[in-house]
KEKE-3310 file (N, C-alpha, C; in steps of 0.2 Angstrom, whole numbers, plus 5000, padded with zeros to 4 digits):
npx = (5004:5009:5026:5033:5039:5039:5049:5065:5075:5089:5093:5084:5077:5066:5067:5065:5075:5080:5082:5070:5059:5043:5027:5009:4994:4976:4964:4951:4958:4969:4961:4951:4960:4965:4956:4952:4964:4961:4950:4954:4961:4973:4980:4980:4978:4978:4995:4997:5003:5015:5023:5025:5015:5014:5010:5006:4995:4988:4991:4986:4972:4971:4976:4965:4954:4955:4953:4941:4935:4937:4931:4917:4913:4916:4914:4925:4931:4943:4960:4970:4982:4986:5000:5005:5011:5024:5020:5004:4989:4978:4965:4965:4970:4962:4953:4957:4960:4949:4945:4956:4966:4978:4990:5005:5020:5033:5048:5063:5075:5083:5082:5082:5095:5100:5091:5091:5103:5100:5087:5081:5073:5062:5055:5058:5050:5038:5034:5033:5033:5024:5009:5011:5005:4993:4990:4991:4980:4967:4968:4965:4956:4947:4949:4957:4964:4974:4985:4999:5014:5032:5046:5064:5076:5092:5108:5109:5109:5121:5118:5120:5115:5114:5106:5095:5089:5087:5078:5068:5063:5059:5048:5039:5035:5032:5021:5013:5018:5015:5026:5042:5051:5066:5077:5089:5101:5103:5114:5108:5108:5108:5107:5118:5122:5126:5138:5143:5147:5136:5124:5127:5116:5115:5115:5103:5096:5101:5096:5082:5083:5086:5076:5065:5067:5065:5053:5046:5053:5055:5065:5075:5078:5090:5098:5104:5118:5131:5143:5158:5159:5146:5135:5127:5134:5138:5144:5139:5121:5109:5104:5113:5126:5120:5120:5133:5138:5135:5138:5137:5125:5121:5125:5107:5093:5083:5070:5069:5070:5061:5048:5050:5066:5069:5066:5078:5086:5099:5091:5078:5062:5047:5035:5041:5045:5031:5027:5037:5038:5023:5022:5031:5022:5015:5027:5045:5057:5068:5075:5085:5078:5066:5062:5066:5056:5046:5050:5062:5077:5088:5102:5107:5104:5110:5121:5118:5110:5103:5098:5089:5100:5112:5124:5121:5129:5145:5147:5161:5167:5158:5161:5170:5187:5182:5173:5178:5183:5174:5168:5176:5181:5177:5165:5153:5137:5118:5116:5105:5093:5085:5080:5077:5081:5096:5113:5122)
npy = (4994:5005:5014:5019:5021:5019:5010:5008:4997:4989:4983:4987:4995:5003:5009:5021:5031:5034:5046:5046:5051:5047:5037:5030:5023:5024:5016:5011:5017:5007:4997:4997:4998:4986:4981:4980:4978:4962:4959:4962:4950:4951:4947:4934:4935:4945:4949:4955:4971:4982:4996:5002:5014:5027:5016:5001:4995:5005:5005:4991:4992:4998:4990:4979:4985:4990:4975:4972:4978:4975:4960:4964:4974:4971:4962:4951:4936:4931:4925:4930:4934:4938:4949:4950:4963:4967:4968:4967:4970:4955:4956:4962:4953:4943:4947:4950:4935:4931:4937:4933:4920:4916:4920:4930:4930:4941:4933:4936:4935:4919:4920:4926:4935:4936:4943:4957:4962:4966:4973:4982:4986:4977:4964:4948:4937:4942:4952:4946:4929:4928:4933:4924:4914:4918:4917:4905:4900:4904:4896:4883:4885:4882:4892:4902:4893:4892:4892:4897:4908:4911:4923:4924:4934:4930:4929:4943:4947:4938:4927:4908:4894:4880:4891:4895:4884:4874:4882:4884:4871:4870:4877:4871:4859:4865:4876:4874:4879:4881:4886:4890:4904:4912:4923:4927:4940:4957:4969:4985:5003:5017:5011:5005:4995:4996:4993:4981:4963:4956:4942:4924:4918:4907:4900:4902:4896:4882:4881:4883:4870:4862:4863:4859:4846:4843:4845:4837:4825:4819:4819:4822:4834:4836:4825:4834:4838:4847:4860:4866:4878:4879:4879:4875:4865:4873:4868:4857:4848:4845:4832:4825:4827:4823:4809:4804:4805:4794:4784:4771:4767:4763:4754:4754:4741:4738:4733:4731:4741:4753:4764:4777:4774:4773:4789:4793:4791:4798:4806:4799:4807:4811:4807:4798:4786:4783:4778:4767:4759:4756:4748:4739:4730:4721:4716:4714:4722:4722:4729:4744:4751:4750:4760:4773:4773:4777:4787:4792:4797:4791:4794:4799:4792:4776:4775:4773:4763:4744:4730:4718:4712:4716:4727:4743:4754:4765:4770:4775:4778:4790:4800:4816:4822:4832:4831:4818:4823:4829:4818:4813:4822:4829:4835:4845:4840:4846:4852:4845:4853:4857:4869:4882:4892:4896:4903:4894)
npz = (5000:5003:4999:5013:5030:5045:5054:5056:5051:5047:5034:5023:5008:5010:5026:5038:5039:5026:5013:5001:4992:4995:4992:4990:4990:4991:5001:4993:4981:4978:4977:4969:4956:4954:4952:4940:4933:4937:4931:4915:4916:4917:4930:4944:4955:4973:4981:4995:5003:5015:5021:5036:5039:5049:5062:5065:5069:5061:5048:5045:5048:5035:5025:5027:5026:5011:5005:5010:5003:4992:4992:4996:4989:4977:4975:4973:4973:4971:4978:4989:4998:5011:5020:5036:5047:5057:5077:5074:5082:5087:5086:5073:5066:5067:5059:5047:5043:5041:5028:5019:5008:5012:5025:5030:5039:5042:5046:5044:5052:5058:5073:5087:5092:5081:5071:5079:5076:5062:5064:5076:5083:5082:5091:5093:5097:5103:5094:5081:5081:5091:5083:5075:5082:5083:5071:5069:5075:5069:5059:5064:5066:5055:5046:5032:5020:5013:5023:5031:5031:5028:5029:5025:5027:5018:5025:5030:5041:5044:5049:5049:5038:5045:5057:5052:5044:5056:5064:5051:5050:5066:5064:5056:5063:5075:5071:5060:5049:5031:5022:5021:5013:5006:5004:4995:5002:4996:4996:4999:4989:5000:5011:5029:5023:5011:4997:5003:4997:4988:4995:4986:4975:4974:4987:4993:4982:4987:4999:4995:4991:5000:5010:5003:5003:5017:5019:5008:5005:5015:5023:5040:5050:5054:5049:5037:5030:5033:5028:5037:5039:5043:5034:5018:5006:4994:4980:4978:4977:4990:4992:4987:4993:5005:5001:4997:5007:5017:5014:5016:5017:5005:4988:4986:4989:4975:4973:4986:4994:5005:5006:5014:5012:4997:4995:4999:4989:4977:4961:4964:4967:4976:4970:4958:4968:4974:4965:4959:4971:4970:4960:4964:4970:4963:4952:4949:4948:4934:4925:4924:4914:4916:4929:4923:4914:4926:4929:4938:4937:4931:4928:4938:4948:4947:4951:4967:4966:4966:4957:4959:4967:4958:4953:4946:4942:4948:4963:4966:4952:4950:4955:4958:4960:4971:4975:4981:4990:4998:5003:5013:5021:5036:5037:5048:5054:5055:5070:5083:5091:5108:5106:5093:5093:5093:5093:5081)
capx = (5000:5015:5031:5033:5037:5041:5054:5073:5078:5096:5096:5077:5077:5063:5069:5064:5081:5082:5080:5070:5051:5038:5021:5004:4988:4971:4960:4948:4960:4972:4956:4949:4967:4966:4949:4950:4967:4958:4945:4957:4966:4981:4980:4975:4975:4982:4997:4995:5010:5013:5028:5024:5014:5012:5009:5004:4988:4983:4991:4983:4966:4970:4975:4958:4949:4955:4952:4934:4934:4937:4927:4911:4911:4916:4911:4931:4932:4947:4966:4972:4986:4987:5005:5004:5015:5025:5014:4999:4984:4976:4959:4965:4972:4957:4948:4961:4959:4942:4946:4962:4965:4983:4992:5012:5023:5038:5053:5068:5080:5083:5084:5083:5100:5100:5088:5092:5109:5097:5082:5081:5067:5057:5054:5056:5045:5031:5030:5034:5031:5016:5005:5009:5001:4986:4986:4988:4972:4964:4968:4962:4946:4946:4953:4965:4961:4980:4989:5004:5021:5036:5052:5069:5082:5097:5116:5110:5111:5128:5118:5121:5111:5110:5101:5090:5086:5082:5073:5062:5060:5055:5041:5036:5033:5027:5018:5010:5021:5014:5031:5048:5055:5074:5077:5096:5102:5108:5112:5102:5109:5104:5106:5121:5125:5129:5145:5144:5146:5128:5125:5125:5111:5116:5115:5097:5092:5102:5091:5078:5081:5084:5069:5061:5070:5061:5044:5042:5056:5055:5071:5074:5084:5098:5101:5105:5125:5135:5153:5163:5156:5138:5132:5127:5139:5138:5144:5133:5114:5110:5103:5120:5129:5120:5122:5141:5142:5131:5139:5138:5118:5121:5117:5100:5089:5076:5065:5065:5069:5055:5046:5058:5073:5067:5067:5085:5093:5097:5086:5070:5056:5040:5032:5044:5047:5027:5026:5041:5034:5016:5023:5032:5017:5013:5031:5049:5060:5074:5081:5084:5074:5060:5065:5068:5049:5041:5050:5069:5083:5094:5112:5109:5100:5110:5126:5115:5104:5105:5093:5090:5106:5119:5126:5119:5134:5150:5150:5169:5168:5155:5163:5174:5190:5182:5167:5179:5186:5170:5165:5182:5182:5171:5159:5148:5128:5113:5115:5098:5095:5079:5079:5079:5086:5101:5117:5129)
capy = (5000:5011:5013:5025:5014:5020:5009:5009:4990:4991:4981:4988:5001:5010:5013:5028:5036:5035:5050:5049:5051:5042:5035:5027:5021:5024:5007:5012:5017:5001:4989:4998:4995:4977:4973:4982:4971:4958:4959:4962:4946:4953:4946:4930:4936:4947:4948:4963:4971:4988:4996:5003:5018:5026:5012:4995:4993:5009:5002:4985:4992:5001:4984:4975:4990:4987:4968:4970:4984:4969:4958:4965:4979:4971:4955:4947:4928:4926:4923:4932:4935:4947:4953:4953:4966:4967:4972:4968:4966:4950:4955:4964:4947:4937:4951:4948:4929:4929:4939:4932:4912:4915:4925:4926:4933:4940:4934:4940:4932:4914:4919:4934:4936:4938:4951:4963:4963:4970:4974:4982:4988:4973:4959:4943:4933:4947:4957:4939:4924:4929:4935:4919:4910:4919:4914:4897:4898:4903:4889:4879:4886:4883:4899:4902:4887:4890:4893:4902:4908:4916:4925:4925:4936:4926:4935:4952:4948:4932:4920:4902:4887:4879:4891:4895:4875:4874:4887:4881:4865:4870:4879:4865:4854:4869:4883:4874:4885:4879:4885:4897:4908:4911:4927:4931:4948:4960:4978:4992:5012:5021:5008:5004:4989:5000:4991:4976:4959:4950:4935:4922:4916:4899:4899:4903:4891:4876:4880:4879:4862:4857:4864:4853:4839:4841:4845:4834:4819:4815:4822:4827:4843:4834:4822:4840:4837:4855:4861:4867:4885:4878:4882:4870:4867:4876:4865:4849:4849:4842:4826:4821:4825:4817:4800:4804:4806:4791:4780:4763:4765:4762:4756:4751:4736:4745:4730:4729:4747:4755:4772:4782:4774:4777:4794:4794:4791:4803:4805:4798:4809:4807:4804:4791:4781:4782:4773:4762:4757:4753:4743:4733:4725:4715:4717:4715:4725:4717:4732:4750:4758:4753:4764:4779:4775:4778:4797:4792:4802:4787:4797:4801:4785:4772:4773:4771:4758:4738:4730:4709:4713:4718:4737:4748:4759:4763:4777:4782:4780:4797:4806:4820:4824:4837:4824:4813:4828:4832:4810:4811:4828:4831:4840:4844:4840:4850:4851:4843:4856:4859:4876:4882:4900:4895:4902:4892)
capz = (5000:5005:5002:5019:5034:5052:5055:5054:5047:5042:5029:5021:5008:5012:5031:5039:5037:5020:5012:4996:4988:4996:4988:4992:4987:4998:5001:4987:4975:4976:4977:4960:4954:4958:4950:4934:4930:4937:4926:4911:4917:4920:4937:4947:4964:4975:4987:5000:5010:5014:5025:5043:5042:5059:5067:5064:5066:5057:5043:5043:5047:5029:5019:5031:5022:5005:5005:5012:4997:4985:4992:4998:4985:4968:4974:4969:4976:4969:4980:4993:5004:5016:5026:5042:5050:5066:5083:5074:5086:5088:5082:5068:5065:5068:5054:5040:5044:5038:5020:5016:5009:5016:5029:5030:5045:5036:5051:5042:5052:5061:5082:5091:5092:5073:5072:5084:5071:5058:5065:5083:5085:5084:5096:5090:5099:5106:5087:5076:5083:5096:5077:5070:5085:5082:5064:5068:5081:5065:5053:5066:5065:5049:5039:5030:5018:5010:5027:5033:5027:5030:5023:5028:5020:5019:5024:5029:5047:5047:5051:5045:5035:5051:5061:5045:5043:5061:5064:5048:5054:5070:5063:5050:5067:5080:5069:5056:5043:5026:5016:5023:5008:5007:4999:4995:5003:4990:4998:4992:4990:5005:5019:5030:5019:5005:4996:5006:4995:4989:4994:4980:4972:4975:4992:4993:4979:4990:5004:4996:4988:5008:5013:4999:5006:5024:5017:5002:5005:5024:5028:5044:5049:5057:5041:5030:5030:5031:5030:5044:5041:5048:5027:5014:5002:4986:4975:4976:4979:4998:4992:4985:4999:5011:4998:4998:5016:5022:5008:5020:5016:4998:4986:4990:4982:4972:4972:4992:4999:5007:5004:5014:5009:4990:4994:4998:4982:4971:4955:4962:4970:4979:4965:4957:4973:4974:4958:4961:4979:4970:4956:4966:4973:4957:4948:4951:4942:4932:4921:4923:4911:4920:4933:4921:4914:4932:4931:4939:4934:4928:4928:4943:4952:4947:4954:4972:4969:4965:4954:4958:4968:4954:4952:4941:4943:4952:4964:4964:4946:4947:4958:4955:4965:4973:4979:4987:4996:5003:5007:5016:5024:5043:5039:5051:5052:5059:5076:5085:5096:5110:5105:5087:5093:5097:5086:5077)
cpx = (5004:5021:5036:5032:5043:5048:5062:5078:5084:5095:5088:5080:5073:5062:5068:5068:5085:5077:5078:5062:5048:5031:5017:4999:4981:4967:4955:4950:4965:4967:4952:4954:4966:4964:4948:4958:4966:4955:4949:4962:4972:4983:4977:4974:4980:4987:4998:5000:5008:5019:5024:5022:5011:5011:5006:4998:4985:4986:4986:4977:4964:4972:4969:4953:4950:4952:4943:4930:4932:4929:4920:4906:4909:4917:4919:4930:4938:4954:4968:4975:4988:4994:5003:5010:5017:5021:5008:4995:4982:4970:4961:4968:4968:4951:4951:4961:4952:4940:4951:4962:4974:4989:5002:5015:5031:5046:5060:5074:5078:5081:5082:5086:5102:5098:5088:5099:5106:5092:5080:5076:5060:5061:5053:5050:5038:5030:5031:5030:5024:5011:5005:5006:4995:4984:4984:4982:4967:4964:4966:4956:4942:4946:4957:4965:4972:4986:4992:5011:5025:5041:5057:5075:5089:5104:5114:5112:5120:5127:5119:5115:5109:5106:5095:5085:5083:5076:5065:5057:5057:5047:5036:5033:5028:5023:5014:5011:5018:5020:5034:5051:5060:5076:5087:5098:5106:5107:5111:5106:5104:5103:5111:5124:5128:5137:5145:5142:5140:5129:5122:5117:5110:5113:5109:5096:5094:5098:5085:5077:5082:5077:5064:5062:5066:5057:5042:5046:5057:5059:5073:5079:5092:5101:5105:5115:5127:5142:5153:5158:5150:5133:5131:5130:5137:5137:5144:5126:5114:5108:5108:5125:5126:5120:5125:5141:5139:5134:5138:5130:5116:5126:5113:5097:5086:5070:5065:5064:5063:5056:5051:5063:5074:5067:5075:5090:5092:5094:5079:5068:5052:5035:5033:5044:5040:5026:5030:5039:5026:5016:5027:5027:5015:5020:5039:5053:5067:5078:5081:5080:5069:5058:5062:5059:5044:5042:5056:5073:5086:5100:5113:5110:5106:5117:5123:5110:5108:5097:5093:5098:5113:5117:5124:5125:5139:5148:5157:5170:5164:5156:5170:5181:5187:5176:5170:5181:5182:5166:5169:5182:5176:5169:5155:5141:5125:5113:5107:5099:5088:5076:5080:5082:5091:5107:5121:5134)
cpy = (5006:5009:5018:5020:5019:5015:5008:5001:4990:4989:4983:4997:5007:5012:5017:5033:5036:5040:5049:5048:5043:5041:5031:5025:5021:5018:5010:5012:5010:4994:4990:4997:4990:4975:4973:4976:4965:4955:4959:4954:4945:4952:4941:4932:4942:4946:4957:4965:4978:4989:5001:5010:5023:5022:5006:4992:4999:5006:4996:4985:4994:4993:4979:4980:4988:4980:4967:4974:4979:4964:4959:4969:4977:4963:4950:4942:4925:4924:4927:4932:4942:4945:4954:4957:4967:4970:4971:4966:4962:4951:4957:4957:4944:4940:4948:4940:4927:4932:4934:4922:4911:4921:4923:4931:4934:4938:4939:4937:4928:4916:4927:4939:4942:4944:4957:4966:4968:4975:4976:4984:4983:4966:4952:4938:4940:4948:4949:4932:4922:4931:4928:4913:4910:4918:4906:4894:4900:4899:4885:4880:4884:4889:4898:4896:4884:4892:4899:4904:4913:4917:4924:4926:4936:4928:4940:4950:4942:4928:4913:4896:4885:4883:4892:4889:4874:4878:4886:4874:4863:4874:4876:4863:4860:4876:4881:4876:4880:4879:4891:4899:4911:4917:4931:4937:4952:4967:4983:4998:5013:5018:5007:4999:4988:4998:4987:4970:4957:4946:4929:4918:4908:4896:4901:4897:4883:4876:4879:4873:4858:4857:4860:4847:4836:4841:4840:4827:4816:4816:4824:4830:4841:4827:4828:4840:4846:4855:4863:4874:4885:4880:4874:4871:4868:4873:4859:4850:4844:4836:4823:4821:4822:4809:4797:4804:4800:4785:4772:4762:4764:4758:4751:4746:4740:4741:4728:4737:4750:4761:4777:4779:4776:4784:4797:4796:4796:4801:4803:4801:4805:4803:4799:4786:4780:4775:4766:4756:4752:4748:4738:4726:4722:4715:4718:4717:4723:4724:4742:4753:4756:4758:4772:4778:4776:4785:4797:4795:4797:4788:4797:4796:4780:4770:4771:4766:4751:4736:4721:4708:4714:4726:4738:4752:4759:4771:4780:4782:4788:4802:4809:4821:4827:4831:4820:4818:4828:4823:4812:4817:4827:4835:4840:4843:4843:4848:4849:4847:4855:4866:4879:4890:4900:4897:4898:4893)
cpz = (5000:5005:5009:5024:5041:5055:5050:5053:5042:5035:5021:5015:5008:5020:5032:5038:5032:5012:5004:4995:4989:4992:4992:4989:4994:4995:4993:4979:4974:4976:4969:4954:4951:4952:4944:4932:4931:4930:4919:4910:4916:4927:4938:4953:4968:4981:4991:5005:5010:5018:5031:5043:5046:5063:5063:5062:5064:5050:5041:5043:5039:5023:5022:5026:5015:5003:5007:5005:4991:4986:4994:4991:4979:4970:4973:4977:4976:4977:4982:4997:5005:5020:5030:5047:5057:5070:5080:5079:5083:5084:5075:5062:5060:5059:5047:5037:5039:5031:5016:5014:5012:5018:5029:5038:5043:5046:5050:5044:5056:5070:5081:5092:5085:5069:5074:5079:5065:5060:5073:5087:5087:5088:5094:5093:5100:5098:5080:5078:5085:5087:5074:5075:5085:5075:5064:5069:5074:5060:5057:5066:5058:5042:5037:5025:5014:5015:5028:5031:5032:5026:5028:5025:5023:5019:5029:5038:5050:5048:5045:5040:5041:5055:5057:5046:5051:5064:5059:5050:5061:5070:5059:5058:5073:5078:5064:5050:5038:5022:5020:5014:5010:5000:5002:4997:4998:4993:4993:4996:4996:5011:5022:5027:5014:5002:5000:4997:4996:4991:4988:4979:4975:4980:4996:4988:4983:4997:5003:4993:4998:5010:5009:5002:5014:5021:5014:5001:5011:5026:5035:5044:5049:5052:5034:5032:5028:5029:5036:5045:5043:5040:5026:5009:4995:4978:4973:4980:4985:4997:4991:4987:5002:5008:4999:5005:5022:5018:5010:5019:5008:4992:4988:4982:4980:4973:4982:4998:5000:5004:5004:5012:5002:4989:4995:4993:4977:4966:4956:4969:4973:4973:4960:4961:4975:4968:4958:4966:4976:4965:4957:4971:4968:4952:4952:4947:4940:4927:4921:4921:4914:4924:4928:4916:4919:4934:4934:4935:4933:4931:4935:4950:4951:4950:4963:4975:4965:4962:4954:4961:4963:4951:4947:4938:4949:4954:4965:4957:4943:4950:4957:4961:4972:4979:4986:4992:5001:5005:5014:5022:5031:5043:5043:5050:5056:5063:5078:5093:5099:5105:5097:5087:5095:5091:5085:5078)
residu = (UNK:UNK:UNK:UNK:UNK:UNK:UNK:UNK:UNK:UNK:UNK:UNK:UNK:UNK:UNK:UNK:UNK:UNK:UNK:UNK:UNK:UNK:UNK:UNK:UNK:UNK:UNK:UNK:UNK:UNK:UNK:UNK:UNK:UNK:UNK:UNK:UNK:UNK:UNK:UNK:UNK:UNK:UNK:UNK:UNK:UNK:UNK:UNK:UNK:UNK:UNK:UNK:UNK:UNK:UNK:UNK:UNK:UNK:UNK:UNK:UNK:UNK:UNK:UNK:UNK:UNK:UNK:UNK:UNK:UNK:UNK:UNK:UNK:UNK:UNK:UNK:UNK:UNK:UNK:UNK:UNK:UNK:UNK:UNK:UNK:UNK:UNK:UNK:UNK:UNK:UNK:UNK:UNK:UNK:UNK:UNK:UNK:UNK:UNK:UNK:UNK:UNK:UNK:UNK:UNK:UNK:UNK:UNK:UNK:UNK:UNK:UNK:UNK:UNK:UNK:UNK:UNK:UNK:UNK:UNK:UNK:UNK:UNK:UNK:UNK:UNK:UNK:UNK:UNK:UNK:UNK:UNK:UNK:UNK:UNK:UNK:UNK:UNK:UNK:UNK:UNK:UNK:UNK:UNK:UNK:UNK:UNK:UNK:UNK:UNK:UNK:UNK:UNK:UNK:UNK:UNK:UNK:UNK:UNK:UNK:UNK:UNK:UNK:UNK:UNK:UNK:UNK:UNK:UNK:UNK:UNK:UNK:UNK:UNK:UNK:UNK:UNK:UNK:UNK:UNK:UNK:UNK:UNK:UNK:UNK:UNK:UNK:UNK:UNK:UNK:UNK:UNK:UNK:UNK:UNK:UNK:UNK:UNK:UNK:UNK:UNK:UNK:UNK:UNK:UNK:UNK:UNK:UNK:UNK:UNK:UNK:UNK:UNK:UNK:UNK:UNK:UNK:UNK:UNK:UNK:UNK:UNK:UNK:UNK:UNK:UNK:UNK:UNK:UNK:UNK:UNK:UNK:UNK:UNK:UNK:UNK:UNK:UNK:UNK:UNK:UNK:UNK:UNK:UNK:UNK:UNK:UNK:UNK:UNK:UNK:UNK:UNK:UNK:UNK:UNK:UNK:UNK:UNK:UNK:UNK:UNK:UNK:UNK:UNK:UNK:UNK:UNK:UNK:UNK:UNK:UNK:UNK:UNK:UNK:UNK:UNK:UNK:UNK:UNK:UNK:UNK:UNK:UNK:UNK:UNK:UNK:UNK:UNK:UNK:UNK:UNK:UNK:UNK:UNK:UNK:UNK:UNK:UNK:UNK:UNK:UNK:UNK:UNK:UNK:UNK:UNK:UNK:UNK:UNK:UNK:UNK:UNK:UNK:UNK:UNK:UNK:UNK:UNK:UNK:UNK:UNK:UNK:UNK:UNK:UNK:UNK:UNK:UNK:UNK:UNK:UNK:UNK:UNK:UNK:UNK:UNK:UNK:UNK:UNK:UNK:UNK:UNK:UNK:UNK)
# end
């Protein structure tokens, strides 16, 4: 709704103390906005944020007003996410709740610790956390039909992969999170971070293939293999370290491993190792391409698995110098902590 936002978050470029031309939109005019590209189908839905003007809840009553503007007004059913901003009240919550198909709570950083580094004004637990309790008590009511989210902008404060990973994981099991986003820090003109090195691309896209890995392959946290620097390493995707690094459980039969184990091996997904799993209930598989007609990656799969017990493939023949370094090497893995605010 506004880029005009009361507080001072180091690593933000539209921060109170950064001097340049602000803008806005009033509920009326960004909901007629909306509905006329709606209607043009230049849009399926909207997502609703705004920066921190005067306060909290006078902001959020203005994105609660737009949203009631769409739907009551111009009738629109379609896809909504509403931003929930720090310190909002509870009912202003419970109001957004009942417009919106899904609410997000942006963290920003892993821990308390973390934030205060960027962010100091807010409270992690009281202005973060506390609002995503009250979104959960509404999804259990049945709102919210497409949950809850969060962001977490990756670098700006120093923190590691591990506290990232734990801190997602501890929200997956105690917050109901639907999905964490992993947005790479790039400093922006006009903030203290000015001329600091971005951080890469890479190093965002490997957390999200982790975070894939918990959600969608049964991974648990403390299975994500790191390096030393408490990161995921760069230069292999985490399922093929943790393959290389566990190498005494491989390779696996194809015709007796279970579910999760099928999820293990590189190349095959949930939805292959479905398929594999359900056809080995009337079928036993005698040759690879079977495999690569149920959706297996082949290249990838076969140095890991056994087929009627004989090798598909050699794993030190596919691995690279660099590979065996990091079999050989003691890298650390996700610490299993009580606490997921704990640093690295």
């Amino acid at each position: 709704m506004t880029n005009a936002c009361k507080n001072d978050c180091k690593y933000c470029v539209n921060r109170c103390s950064h001097d340049f031309k602000r803008t806005g939109f009033e509920p009326e005019e960004l909901a007629r906005i909306f509905i006329e590209l709606y209607r043009r189908n230049y849009l399926e839905g909207i997502f609703l944020t705004s920066g921190v003007q005067r306060s909290a809840a006078y902001t959020m009553e203005r994105m609660i007003t737009t949203l009631e503007i769409l739907r009551f007004k111009y009738h629109y059913r379609g896809y909504v996410h509403l931003k929930v901003l720090p310190k909002t009240p509870p009912d202003l919550i419970e109001r957004g709740a009942q417009l919106a198909d899904r609410m997000s709570v942006n963290l920003e950083s892993p821990n308390p610790d973390r934030l205060k580094m960027i962010a100091d004004n807010k409270d992690f637990m009281l202005d973060l956390i506390e609002p995503m309790n009250i979104i959960q008590k509404q999804i259990q009511k049945g709102l919210l039909k497409s949950g809850h989210t969060t962001q977490f902008v990756v670098g700006a404060a120093g923190e590691t992969d591990a506290e990232l990973l734990r801190t997602t994981a501890w929200l997956y099991k105690s917050k109901a999170l639907k999905r964490a986003y992993f947005s790479a820090f790039i400093p922006e003109e006009g903030t203290p971070f000015t001329g600091q090195k971005a951080i890469p691309l890479l190093r965002e896209h490997r957390l999200y293939q982790a975070d894939w890995l918990m959600r969608f392959y049964q991974f648990k946290s403390d299975e994500l293999v790191l390096e030393k620097n408490q990161n995921l390493s760069l230069e292999f995707d985490p399922k093929m370290v943790y393959a290389l690094k566990n190498r005494s459980r491989f390779p696996m039969e194809i015709n007796k491993a279970n579910y999760q184990d099928l999820l293990k091996i590189p190349g095959i997904g949930p939805l292959s190792a479905k398929r594999i799993w359900q056809a080995r209930k009337e079928h036993c598989f005698t040759d690879i391409k079977e495999l690569k007609n149920l959706g297996a990656v082949i290249k990838r799969a076969k140095p890991f698995i056994l087929i009627n017990g004989k090798a598909q493939g050699s794993i030190k023949s596919m691995m690279t110098i660099k590979q065996l370094e990091l079999f050989q090497s003691q890298t650390s893995q996700l610490a299993h902590q009580s606490s997921p605010f704990l640093l690295a």
